[in-house]
N, C-alpha and C positions, 0 to 999 in steps of 0.2 A: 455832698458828694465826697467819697473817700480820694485820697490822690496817692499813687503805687506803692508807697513806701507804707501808707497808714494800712491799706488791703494787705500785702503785706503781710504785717507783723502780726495783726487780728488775726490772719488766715495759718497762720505760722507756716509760709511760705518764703522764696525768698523774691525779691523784686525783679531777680534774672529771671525764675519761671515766671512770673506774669509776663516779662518782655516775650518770653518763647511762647508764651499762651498767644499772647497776639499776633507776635510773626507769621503764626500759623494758622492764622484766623479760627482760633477755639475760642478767645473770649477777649473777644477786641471794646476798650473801654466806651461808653456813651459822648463824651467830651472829654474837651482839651485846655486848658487855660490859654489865657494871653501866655504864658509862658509857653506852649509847649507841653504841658507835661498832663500825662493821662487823668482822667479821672471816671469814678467806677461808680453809678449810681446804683440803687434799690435792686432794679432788675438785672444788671453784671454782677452782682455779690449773690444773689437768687442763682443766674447762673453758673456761679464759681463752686458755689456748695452741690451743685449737681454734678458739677466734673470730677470733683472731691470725694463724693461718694463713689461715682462708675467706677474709679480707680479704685478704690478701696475692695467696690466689687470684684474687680480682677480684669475688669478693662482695662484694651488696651489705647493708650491715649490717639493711635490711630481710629479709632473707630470711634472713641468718646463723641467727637463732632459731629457726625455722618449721624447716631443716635440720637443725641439732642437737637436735630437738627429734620427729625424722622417724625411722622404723625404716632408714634410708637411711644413718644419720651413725654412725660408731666412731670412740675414738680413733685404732685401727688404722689405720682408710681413709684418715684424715687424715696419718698421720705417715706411711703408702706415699704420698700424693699429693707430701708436701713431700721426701721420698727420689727420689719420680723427678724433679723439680725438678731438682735437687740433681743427680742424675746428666744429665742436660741439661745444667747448666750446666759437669759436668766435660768432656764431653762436645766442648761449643764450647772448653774453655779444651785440650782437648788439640789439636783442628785449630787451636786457634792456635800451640800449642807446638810442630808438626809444620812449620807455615810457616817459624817461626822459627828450626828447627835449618835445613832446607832453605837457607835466607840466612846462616845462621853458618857452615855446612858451605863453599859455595862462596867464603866473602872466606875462612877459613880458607885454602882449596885457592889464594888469589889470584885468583880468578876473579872476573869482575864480571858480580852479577846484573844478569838482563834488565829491560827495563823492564817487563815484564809481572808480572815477581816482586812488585817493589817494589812496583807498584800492587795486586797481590794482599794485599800483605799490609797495606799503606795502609787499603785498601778497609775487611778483616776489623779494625784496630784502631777505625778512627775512621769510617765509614760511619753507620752504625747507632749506635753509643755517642753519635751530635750529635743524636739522635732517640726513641733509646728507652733503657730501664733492661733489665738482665738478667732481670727481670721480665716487662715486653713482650716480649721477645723469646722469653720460653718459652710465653708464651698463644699468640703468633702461632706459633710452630711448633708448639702441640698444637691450632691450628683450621688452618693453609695445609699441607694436602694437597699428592700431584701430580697428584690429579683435581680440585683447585678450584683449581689453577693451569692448568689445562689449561680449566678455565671461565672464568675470567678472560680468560683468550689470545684464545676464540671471542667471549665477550660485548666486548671492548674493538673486535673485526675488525668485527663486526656494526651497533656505534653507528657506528667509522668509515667502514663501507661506506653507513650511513645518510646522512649527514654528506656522503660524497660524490658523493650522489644530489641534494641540495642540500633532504636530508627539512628541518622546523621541528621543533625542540624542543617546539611545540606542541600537533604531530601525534602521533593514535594509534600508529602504529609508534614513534616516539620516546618514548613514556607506556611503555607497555609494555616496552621497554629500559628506564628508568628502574626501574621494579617488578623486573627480573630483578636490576637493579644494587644497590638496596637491598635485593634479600634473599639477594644471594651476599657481601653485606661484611658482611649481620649474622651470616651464616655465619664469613667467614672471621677475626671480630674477636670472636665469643662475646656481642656485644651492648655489645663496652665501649667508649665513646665515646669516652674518653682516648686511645685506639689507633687507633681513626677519626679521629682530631683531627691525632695526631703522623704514620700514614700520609700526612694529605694534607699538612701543613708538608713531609715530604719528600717527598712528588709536587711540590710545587711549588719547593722549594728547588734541586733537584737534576736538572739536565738529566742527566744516564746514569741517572737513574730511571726518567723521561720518556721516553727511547729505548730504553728495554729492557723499559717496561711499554706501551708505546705510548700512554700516558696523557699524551697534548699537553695545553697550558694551553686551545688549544681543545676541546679534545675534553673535560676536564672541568669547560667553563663550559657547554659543550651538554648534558652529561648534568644536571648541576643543575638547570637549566631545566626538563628534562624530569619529573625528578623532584619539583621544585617545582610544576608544574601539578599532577601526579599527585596532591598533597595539595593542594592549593588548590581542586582541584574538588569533594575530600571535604569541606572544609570549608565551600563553597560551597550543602552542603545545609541549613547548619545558621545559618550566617551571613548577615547580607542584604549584600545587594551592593558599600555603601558600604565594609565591614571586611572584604570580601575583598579590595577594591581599596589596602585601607589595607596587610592582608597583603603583596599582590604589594610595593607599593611600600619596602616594610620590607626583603623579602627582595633586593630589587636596592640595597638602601642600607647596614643597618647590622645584619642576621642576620648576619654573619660574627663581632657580639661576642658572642653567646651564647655557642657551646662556652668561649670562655678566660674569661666568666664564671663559668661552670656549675663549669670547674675550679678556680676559689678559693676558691667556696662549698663545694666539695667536699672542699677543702687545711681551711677554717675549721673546716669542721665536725668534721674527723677531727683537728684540732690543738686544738678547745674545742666542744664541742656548745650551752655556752651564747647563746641568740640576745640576751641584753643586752649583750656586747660593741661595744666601738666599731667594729672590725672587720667585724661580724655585722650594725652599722646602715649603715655605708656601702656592703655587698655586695646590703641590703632595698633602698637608696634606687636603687642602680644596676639592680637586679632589677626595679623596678616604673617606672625610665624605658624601658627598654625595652620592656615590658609595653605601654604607653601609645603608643610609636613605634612597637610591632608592629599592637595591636587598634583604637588612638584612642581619645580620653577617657571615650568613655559605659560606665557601669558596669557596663549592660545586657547591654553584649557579651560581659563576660566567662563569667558562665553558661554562655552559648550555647556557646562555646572549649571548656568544658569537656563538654560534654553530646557535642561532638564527637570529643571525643580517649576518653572512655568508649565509645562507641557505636562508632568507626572504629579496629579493629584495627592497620591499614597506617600509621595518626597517631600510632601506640603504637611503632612498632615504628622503633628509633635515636632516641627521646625520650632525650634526656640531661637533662634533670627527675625526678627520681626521686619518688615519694609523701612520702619524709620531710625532703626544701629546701621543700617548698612550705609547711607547717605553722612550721618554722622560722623562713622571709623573713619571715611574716607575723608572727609574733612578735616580729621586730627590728623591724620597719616601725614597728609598736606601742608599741615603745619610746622613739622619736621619732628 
């Protein structure tokens, strides 16, 4: 039997996430020595490499348990899901190998490739590798279809054709696009906001994105708007008037640092689960200024936020807050 320290360092983990593994009953060890101290037999390392991978999948380690703990989860299913990974990623690495004899063949032969080559193969090195990890890259090609690229194509023609009717982002037909648009990307992204996140940095970074998805910087400051009413009015049932006003004004100011907050808290938590960290207190302090820039200072209001996001499906859905940051923040907060 391994003992926390030996799991461990094999696992390249560190011995605080096993302790949080077990606190939370995801992978509480087999025995314990005369000492005290955990120990992790055949079938806890069987299970540790099962959590290992769902994360890597893009589970979230709230539901990790509740799956392997479901008539749904085998070793089996898991070591096929990380084999077709796996062949995915041979997969892309041999259309890169086929570009690249294609370019060796012709300066071989003397020949100078076109420029179309070179940027072909430009494109396939460094496109995508300045945006996503081999990782991203195989969720988004087990969610983007060529029937939900072929919805994208129509939903993108339809905002534009909006757009150039001189529709408002305010308007019903603009709301309604909105609603299609947030629920063909929680399609096309499996719900993971990391990948919502680094999509739009290359929407935005990269003109040949922009002209090949027809996703202009106007075009997706229009849909935001639209989309932004669309929850603003939800919230609107639950909120009085002053914190929805406070909302809008948040979201045309300084909602754009949520997501790259969300993902620190998310790097912290997976790097130390403990919220006493210094780390852990300045992620609480910047976590609850903006809390305060979103809803305004009365206490009152927070409740209300939440009764709303319980109640309002459509509030739930691209929430990059997960149930287990908010239990956390609040325990760093606490810690001063």
């Amino acid at each position: 039997m391994l003992k926390v320290g030996e799991l461990a360092q094999r696992a390249g983990l560190t011995v605080r996430t096993l302790h949080h593994y077990d606190s939370i009953g995801l992978l509480r060890p087999s025995a314990r020595s005369d000492g005290g101290y955990r120990l992790y037999d055949r079938d806890d390392v069987a299970r540790l490499q099962q959590i290992q991978a769902l994360r890597k999948f893009g589970m979230a380690l709230a539901d990790i348990g509740a799956y392997l703990d479901s008539e749904r989860a085998s070793p089996l299913a898991i070591i096929e899901q990380q084999l077709a990974m796996l062949d995915r990623e041979i997969d892309e690495a041999t259309r890169m190998r086929e570009q690249l004899l294609l370019v060796r063949a012709q300066l071989v032969n003397g020949e100078a490739p076109e420029l179309s080559t070179w940027l072909t193969t430009l494109e396939q090195m460094t496109m995508y590798d300045k945006y996503f990890s081999k990782q991203d890259m195989e969720q988004l090609r087990g969610f983007v279809s060529d029937a939900t690229q072929a919805q994208w194509a129509a939903l993108v023609a339809d905002v534009q054709a909006l757009m150039d009717r001189g529709g408002a982002p305010e308007s019903p037909e603009a709301i309604a696009l909105g609603i299609r648009w947030s629920e063909l990307l929680e399609r096309s992204t499996g719900g993971n906001l990391d990948l919502v996140h680094k999509l739009d940095n290359m929407h935005q970074s990269e003109p040949s994105v922009q002209s090949a998805s027809g996703i202009t910087q106007e075009l997706r400051a229009f849909i935001l708007r639209a989309m932004n009413e669309h929850k603003l009015a939800l919230y609107a049932k639950y909120l009085p008037p002053d914190a929805v006003a406070q909302m809008r004004r948040h979201q045309q100011g300084r909602a754009r640092e949520w997501l790259p907050l969300i993902s620190r808290i998310k790097e912290q938590m997976a790097a130390d689960p403990s919220p006493a960290t210094r780390q852990a207190r300045q992620l609480a302090r910047e976590w609850s200024a903006l809390l305060v820039d979103m809803l305004g200072p009365d206490p009152a209001t927070m409740p209300l936020f939440r009764e709303a996001i319980q109640s309002e499906p459509a509030l739930r859905q691209g929430r990059a807050m997960t149930d287990e940051m908010i239990p956390y923040l609040i325990a760093a907060r606490q810690q001063g």
